[in-house]
C-alpha positions in Angstrom: 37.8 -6.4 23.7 40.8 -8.4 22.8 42.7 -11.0 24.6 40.3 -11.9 27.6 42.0 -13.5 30.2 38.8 -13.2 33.2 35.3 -12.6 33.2 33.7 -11.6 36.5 30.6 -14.4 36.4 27.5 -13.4 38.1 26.3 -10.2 39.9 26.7 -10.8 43.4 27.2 -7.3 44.4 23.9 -5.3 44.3 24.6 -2.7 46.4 27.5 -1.6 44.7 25.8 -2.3 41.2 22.7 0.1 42.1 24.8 2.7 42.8 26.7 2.3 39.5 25.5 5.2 36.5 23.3 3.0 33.9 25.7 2.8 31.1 28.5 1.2 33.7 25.1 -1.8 34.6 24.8 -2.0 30.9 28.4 -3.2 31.1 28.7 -5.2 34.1 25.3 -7.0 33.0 27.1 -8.2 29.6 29.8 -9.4 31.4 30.7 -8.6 35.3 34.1 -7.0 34.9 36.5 -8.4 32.5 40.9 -8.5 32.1 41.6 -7.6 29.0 44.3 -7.2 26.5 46.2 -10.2 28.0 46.0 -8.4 31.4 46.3 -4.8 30.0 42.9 -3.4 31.4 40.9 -4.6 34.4 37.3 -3.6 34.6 36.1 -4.0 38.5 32.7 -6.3 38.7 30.3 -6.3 41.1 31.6 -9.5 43.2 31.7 -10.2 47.0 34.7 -12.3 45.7 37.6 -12.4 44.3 38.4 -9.3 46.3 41.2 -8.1 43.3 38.1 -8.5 40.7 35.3 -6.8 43.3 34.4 -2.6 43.1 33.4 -2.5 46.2 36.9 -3.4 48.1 38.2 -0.2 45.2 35.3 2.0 46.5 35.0 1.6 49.7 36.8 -0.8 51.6 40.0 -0.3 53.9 42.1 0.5 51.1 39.7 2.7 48.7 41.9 4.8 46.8 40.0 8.5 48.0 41.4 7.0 51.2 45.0 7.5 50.4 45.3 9.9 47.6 44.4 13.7 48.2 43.0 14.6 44.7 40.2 11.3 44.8 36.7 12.0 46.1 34.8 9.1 48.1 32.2 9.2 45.0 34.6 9.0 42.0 34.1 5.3 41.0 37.5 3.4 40.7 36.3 1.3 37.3 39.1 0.0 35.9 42.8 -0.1 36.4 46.0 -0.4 33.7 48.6 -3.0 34.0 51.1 -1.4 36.3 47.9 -0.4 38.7 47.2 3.1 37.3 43.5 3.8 38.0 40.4 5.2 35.9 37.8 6.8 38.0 34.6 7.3 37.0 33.9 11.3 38.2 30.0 11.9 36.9 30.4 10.7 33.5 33.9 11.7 32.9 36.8 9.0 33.0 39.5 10.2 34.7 43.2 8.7 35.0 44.5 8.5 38.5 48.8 8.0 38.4 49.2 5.9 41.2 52.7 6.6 41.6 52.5 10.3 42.2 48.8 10.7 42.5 48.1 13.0 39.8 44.7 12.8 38.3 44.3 13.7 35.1 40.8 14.3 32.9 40.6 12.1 29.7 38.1 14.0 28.2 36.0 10.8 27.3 33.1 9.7 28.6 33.0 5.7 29.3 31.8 4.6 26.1 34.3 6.6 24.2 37.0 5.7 26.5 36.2 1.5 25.4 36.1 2.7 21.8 40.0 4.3 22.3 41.4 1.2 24.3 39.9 -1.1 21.6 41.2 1.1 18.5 44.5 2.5 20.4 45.0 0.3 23.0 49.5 0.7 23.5 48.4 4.4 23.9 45.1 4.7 25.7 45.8 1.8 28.3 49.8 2.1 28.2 50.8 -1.4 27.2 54.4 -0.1 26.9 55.2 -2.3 30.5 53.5 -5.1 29.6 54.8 -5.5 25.9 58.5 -5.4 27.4 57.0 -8.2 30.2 55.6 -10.4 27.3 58.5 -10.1 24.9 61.0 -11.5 28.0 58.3 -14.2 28.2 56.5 -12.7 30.6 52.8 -13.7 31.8 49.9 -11.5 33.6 47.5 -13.7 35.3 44.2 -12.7 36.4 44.8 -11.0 39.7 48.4 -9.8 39.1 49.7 -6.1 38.3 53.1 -5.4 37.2 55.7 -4.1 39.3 58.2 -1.5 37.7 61.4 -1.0 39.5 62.6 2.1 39.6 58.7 3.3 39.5 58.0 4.9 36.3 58.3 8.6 38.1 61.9 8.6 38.5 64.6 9.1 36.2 67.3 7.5 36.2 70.8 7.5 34.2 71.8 3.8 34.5 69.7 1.6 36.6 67.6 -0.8 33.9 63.9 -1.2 34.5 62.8 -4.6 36.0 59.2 -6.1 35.6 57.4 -8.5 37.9 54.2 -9.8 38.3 53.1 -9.8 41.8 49.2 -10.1 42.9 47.2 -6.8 42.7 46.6 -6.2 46.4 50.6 -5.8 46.9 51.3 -4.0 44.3 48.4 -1.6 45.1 49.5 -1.5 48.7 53.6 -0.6 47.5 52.1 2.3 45.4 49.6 3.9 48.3 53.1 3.5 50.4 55.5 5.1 47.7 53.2 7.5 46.9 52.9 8.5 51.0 56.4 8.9 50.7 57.1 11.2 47.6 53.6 13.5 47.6 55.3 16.7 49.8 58.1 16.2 47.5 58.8 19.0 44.8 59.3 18.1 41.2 63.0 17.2 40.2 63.9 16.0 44.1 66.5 13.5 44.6 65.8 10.8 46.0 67.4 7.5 47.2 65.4 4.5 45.8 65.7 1.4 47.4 63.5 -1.6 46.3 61.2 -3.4 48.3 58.5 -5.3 46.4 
């Protein structure tokens, strides 16, 4: 992986890690969890702490994301995340892409080996750097722990207003999306809505 910004340290998690498919211990054992592409991909380790960097706090703790959003089961394994907060799930040994914006889950049709392989060889597409490129090029940095913040959210289109990036630490940004998504899931496509920014 390019551009390695964190690497998770030792296993202190070994609950979470035995219930983890063999491949994903294969992983974490070479390295617990990891943010790569200069903050482009986070791969969850099996840590008590930090609590951004630790599975278990994805998986099951107060804010696990099948907690939230309809279309995730309690045993789909939240791996990994994008730089805007977007989560892959782990679903048997299909990777799955969780919007968390709108809550639509979609099937990558890659296992997790193949889905390294297309973030390593296609990584603007497969990991959707688009955000984080625009962040950088205004001199923009991600640190360890931080997502980006998109204002309007990527979901809604709008004519005029220009899109703003901030960095802002995972848990809040995680915490705005369950909240925005609360708020827009009943809603049919093409709605109009009245967006008023709060992170």
């Amino acid at each position: 992986m390019k551009g390695i910004l964190y690497t998770g340290g030792e296993l202190t998690d070994l609950v979470s890690f035995a219930q983890l498919p063999s491949y994903l211990q294969a992983f974490l054992r070479e390295q617990n969890g990891v943010v790569a592409y200069f903050g482009g991909l986070h791969v969850r380790g099996c840590v008590a702490a930090p609590a951004w960097h630790a599975l278990a706090e994805a998986w099951q703790g107060e804010n696990a994301f099948w907690r939230t959003y309809d279309t995730v089961l309690e045993t789909d394994v939240p791996f990994a995340q994008d730089c805007v907060g977007n989560q892959f799930l782990l679903r048997g040994d299909a990777v799955l892409f969780l919007d968390t914006e709108t809550g639509e889950l979609a099937d990558l049709e890659v296992d997790f080996k193949h889905f390294l392989f297309g973030a390593e060889k296609f990584p603007v597409d497969a990991l959707g750097l688009e955000p984080l490129r625009d962040f950088q090029r205004a001199g923009g940095v991600l640190a360890p722990g931080q997502l980006l913040s998109v204002s309007p959210p990527l979901c809604i289109r709008t004519a005029t207003e220009k899109t703003q990036l901030m960095a802002r630490p995972a848990a809040e940004r995680l915490a705005w999306l369950a909240d925005f998504y609360r708020q827009i899931k009943d809603l049919p496509d093409g709605q109009q809505i009245r967006f008023r920014p709060t992170e």
